[in-house]
DSSP file (Angstrom, degrees, kcal/mol; ACC not computed):
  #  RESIDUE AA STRUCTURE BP1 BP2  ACC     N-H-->O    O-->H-N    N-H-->O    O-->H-N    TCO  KAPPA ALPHA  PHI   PSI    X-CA   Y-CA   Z-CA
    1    1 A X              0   0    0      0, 0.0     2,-0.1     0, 0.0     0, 0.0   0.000 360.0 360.0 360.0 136.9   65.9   31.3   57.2
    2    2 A X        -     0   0    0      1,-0.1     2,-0.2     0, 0.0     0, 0.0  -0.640 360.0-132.3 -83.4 153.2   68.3   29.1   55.0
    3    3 A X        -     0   0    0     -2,-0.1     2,-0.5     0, 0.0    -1,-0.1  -0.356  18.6-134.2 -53.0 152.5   72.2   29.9   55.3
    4    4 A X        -     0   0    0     -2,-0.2     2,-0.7     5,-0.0     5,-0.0  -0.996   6.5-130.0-134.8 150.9   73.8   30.2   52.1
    5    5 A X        -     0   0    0     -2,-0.5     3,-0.3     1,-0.1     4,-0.1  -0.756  20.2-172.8 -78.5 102.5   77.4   28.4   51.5
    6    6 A X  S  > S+     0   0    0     -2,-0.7     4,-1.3     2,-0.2     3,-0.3   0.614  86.0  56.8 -78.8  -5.3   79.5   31.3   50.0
    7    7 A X  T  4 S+     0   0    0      1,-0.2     4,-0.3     2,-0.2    -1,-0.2   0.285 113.4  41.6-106.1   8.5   82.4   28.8   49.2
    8    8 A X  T  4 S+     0   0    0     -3,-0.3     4,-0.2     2,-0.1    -1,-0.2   0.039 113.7  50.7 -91.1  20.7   79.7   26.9   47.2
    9    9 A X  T  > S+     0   0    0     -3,-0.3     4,-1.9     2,-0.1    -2,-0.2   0.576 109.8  53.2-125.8 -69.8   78.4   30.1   45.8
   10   10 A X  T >< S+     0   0    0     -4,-1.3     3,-0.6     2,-0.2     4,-0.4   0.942 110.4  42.9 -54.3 -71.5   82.0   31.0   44.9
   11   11 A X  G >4 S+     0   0    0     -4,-0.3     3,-1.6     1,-0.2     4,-0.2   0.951 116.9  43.5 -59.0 -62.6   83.0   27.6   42.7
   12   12 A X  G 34 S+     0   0    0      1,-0.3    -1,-0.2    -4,-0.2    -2,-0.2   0.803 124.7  30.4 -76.6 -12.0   79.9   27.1   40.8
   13   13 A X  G <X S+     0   0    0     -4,-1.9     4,-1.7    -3,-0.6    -1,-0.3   0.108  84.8 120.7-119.4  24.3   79.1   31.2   39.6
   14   14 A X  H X>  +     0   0    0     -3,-1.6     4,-2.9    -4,-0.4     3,-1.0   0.942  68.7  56.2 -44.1 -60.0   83.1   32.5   39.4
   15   15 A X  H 3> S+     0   0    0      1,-0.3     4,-1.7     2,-0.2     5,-0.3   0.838 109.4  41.7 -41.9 -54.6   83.1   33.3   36.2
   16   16 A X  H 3> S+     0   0    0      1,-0.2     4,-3.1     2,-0.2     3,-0.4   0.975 111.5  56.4 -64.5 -35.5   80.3   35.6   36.5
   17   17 A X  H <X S+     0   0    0     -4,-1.7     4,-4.5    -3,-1.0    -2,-0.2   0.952 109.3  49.2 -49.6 -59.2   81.6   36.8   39.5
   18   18 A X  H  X S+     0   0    0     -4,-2.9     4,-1.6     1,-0.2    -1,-0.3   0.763 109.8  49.1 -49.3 -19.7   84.8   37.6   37.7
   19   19 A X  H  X S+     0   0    0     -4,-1.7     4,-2.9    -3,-0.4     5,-0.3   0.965 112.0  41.9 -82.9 -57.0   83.3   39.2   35.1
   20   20 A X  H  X S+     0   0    0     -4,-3.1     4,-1.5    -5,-0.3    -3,-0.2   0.954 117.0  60.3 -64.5 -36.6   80.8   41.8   37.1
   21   21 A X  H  X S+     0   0    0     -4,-4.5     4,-2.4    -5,-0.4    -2,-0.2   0.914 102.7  51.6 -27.2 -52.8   84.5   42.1   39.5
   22   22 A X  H  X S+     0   0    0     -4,-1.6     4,-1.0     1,-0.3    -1,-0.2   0.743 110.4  44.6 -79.5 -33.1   86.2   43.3   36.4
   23   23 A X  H  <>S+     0   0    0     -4,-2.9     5,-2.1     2,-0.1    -1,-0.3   0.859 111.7  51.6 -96.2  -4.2   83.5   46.1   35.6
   24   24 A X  H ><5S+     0   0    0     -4,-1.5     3,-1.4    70,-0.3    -2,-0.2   0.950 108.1  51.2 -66.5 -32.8   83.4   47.2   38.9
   25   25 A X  H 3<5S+     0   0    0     -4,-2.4    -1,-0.2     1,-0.4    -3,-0.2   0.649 117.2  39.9 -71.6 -20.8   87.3   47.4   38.7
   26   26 A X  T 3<5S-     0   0    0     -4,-1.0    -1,-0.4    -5,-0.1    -2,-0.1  -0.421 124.6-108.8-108.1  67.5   86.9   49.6   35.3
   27   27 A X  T < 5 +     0   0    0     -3,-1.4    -3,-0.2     1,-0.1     2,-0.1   0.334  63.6 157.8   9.6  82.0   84.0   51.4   37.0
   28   28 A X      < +     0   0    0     -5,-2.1     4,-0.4    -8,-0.1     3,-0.2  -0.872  11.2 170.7-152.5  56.1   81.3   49.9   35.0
   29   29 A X    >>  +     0   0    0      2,-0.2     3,-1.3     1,-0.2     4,-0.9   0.784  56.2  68.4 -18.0 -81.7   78.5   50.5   37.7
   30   30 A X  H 3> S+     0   0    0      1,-0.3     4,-2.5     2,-0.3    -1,-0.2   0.614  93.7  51.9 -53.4 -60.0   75.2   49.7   35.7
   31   31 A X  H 3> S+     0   0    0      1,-0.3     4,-1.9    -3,-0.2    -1,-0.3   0.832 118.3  36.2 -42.7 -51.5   75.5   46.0   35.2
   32   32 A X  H <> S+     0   0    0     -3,-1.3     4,-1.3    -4,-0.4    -2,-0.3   0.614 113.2  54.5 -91.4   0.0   76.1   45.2   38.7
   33   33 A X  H  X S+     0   0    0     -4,-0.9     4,-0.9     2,-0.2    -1,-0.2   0.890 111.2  53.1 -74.9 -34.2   73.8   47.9   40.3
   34   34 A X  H >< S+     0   0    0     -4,-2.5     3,-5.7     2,-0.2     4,-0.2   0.960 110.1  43.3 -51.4 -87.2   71.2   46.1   37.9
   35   35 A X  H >< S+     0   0    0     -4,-1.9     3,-1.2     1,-0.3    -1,-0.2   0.622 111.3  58.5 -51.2 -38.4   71.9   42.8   39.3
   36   36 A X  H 3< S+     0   0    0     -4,-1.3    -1,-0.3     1,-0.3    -2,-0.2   0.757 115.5  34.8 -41.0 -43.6   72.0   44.4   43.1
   37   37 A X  T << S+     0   0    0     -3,-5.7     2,-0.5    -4,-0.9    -1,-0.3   0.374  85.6 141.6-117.7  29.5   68.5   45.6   42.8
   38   38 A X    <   +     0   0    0     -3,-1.2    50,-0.1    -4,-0.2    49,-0.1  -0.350  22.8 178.0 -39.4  91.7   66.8   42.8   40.6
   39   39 A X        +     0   0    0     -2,-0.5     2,-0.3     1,-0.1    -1,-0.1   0.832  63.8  25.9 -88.2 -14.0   63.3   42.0   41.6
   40   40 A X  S >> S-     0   0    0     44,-0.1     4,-1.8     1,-0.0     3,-0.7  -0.969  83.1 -96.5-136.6-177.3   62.8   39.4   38.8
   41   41 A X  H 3> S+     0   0    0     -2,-0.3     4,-1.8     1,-0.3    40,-0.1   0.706 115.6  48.3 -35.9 -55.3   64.2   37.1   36.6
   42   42 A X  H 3> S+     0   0    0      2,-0.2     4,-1.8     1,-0.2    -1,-0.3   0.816 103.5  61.4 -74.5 -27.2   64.4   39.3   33.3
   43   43 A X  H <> S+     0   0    0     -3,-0.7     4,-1.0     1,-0.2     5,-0.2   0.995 112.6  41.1 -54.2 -55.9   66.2   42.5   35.2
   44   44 A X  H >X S+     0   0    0     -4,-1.8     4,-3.6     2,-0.2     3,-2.2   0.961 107.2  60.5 -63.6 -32.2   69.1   39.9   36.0
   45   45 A X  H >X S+     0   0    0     -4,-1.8     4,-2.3     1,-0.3     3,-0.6   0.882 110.8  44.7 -35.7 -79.0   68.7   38.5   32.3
   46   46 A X  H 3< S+     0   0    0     -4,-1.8     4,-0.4     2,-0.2    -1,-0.3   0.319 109.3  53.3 -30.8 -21.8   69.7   42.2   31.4
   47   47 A X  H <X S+     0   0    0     -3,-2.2     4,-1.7    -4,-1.0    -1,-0.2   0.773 115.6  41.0 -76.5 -51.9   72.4   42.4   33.9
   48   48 A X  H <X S+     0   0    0     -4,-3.6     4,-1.8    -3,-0.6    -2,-0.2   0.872 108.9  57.5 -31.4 -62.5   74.0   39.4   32.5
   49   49 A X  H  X S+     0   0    0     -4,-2.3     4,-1.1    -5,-0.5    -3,-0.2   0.848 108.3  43.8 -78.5 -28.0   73.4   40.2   29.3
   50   50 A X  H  > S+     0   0    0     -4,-0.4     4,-1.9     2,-0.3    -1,-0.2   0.748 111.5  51.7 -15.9 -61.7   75.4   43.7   29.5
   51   51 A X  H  X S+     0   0    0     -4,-1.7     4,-1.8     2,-0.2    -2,-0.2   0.874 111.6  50.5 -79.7 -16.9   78.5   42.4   31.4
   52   52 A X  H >X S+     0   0    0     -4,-1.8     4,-2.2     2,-0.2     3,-1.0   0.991 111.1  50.2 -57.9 -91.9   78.5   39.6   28.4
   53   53 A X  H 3< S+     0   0    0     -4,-1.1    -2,-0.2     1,-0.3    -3,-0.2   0.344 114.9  47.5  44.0 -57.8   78.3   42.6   26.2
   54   54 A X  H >X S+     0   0    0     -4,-1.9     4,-1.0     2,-0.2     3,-0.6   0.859 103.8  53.7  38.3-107.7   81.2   44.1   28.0
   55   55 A X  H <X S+     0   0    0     -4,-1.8     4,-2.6    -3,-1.0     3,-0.4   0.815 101.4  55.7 -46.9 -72.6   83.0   42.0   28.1
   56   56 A X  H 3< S+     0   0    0     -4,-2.2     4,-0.4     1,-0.2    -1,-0.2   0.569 109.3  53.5 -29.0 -25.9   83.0   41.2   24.2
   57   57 A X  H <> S+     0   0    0     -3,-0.6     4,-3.0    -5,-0.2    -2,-0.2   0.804 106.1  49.4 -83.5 -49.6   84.0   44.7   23.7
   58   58 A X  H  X>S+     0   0    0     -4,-1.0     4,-1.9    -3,-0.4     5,-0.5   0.997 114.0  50.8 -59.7 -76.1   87.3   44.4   26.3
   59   59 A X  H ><5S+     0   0    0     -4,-2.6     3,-1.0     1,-0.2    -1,-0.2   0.865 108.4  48.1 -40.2 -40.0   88.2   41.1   24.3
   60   60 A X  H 345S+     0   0    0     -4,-0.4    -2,-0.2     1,-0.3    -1,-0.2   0.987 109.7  58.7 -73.9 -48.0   88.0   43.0   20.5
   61   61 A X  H 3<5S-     0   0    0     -4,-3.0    -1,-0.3     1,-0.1    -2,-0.2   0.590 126.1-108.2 -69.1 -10.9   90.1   45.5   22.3
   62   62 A X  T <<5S+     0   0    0     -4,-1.9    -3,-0.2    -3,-1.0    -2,-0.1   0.467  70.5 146.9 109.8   8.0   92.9   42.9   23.1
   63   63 A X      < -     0   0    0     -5,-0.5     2,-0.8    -8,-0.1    -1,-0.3  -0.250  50.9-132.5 -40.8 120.0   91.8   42.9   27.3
   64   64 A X        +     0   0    0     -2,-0.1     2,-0.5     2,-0.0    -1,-0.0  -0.943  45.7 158.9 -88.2 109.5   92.5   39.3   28.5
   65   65 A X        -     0   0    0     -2,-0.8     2,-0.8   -10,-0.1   -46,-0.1  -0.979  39.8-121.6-112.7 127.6   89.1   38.6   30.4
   66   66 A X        -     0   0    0     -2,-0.5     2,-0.5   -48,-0.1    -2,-0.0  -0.644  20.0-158.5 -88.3 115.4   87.4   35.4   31.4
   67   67 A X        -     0   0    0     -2,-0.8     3,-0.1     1,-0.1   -51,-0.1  -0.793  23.3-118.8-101.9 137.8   83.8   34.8   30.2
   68   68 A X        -     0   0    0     -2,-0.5    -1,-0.1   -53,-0.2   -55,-0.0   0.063  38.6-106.6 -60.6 151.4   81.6   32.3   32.2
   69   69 A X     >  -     0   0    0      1,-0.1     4,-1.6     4,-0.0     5,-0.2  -0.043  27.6-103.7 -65.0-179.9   80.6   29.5   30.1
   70   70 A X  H  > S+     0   0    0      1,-0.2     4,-1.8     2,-0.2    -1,-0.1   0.820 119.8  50.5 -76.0 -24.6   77.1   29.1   28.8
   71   71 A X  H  > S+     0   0    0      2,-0.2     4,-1.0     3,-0.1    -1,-0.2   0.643 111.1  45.5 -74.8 -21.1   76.3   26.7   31.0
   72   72 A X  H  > S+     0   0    0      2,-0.2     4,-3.4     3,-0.2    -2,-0.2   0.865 111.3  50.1 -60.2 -59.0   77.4   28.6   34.1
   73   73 A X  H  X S+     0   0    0     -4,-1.6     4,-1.1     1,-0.2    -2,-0.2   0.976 116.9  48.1 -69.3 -47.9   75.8   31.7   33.0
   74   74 A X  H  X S+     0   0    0     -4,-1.8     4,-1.6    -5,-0.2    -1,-0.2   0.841 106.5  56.2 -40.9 -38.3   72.5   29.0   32.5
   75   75 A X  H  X S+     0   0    0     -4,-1.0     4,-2.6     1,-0.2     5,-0.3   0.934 108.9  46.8 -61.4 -49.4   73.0   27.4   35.9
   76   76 A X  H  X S+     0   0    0     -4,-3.4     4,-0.6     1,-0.2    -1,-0.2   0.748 104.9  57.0 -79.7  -7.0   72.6   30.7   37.6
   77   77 A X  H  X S+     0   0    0     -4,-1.1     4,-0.9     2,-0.2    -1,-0.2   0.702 116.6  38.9 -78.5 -24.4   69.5   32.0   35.6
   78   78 A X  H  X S+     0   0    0     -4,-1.6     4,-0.6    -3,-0.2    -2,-0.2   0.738 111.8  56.0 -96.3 -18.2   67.6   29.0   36.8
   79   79 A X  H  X S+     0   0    0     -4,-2.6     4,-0.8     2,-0.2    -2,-0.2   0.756 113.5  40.0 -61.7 -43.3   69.2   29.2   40.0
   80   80 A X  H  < S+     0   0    0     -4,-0.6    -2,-0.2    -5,-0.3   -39,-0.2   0.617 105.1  66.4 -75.6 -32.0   67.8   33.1   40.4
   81   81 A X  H  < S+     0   0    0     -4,-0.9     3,-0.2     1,-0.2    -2,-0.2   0.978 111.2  39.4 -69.3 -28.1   64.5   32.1   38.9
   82   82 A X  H  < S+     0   0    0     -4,-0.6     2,-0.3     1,-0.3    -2,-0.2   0.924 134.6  12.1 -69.4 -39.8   64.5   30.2   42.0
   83   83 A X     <  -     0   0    0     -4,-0.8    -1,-0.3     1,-0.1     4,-0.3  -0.956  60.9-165.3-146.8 103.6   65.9   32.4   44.6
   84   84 A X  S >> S+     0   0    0     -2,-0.3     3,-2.4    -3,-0.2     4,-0.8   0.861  82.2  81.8 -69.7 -36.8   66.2   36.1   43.2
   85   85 A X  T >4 S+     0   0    0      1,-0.2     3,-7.1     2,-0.2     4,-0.3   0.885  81.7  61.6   0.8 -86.9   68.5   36.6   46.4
   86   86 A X  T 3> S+     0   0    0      1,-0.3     4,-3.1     2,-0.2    -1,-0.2   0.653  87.7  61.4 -25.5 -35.7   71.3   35.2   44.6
   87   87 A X  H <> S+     0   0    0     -3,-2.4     4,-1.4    -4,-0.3     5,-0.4   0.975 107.6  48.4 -68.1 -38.6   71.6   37.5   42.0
   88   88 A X  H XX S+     0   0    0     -3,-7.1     4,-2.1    -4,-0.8     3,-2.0   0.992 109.4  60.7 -79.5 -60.0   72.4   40.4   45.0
   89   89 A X  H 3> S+     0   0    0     -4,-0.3     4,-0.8     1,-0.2    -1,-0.2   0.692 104.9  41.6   1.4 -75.3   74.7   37.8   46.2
   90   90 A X  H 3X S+     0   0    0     -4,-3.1     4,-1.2    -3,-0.2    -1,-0.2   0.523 115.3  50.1 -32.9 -45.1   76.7   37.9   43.2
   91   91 A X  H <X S+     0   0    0     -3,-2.0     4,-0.9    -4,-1.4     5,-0.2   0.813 111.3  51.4 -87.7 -41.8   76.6   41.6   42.9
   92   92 A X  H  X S+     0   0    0     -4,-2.1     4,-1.2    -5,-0.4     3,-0.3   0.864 111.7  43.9 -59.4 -33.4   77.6   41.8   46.3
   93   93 A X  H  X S+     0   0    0     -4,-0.8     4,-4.1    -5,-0.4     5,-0.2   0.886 110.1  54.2 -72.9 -44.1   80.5   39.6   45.9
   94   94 A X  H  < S+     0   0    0     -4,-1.2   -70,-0.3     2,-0.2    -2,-0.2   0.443 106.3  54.4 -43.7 -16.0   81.7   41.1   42.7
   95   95 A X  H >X S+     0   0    0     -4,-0.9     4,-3.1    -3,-0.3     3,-1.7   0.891 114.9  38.4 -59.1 -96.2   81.7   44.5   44.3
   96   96 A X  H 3X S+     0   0    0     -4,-1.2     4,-2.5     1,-0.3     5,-0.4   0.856 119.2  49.5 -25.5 -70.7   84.0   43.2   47.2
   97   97 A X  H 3X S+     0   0    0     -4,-4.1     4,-1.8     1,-0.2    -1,-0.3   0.863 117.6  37.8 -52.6 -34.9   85.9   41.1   44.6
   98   98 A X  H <> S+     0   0    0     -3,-1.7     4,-3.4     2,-0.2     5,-0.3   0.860 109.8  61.5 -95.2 -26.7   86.5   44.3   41.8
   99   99 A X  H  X S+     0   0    0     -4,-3.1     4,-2.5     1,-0.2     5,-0.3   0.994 109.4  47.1 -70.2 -46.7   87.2   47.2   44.7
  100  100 A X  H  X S+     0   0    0     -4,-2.5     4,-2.2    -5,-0.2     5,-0.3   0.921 106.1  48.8 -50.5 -40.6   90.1   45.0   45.6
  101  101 A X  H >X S+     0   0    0     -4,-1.8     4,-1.9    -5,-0.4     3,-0.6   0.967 115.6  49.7 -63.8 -66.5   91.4   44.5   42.2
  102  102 A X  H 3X S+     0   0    0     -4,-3.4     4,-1.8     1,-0.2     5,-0.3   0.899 114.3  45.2 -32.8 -63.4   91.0   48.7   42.1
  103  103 A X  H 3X>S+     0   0    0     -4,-2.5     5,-2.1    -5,-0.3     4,-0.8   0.943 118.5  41.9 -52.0 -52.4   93.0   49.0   45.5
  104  104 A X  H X<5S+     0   0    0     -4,-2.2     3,-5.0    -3,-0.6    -1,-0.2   0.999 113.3  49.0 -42.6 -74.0   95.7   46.5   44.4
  105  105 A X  H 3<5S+     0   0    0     -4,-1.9    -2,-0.2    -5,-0.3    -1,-0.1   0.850 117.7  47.5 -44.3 -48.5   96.1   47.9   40.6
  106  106 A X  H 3<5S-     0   0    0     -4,-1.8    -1,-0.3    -5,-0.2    -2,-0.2   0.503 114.8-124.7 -57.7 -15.1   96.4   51.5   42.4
  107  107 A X  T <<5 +     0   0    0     -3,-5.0     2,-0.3    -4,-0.8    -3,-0.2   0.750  68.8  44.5  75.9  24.5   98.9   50.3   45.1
  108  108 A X  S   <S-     0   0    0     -5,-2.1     2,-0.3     0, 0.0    -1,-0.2  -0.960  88.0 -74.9-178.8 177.4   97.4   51.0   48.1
  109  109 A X              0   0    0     -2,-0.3     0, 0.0    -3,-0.1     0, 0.0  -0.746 360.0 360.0 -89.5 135.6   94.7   51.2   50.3
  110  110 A X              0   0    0     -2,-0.3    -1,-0.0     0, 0.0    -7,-0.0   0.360 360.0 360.0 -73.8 360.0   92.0   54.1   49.6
């Protein structure tokens, strides 16, 4: 069974990371529950394409957010088309990463 580098995991897909962080942190479920149970290629396409979607909405509303580049968000569909893993990777780190932002923004521990 391969290891995976989560501190090469982390620099090349942040941006997405940040992004599914940021709806977990407005409790915005769907996208990353998607990407969390993805058995192929198009489910994450559809996970993606939602926190993108988002995201765009947050911005019109004057919400300072970062959205991953196009090439990022590319690297990591061909990257999942390889190893569907990754995408629960992702969701799983975006989870971790967005209940902290909650726990912080609230002031406390829950």
């Amino acid at each position: 069974m391969q290891k995976t580098n989560y501190s090469q995991l982390d620099q090349r897909y942040e941006g997405l990371v940040n992004i599914f962080a940021y709806l977990v942190k407005e409790r915005v479920y769907g996208p990353v529950d998607r990407m969390a149970r993805a058995t192929d290629l198009d489910t994450v396409r559809l996970a993606v394409y939602e926190a993108l979607r988002y995201a765009s909405t947050e911005l019109k509303r004057g919400v300072k957010i970062y959205v991953p580049s196009e090439g990022e968000v590319q690297d990591f569909l061909r990257a999942v088309e390889r190893r569907i893993g990754l995408a629960r990777e992702i969701a799983i780190k975006a989870l971790t990463r967005g209940l902290q932002m909650e726990v912080s923004s609230s002031g406390g521990e829950k």
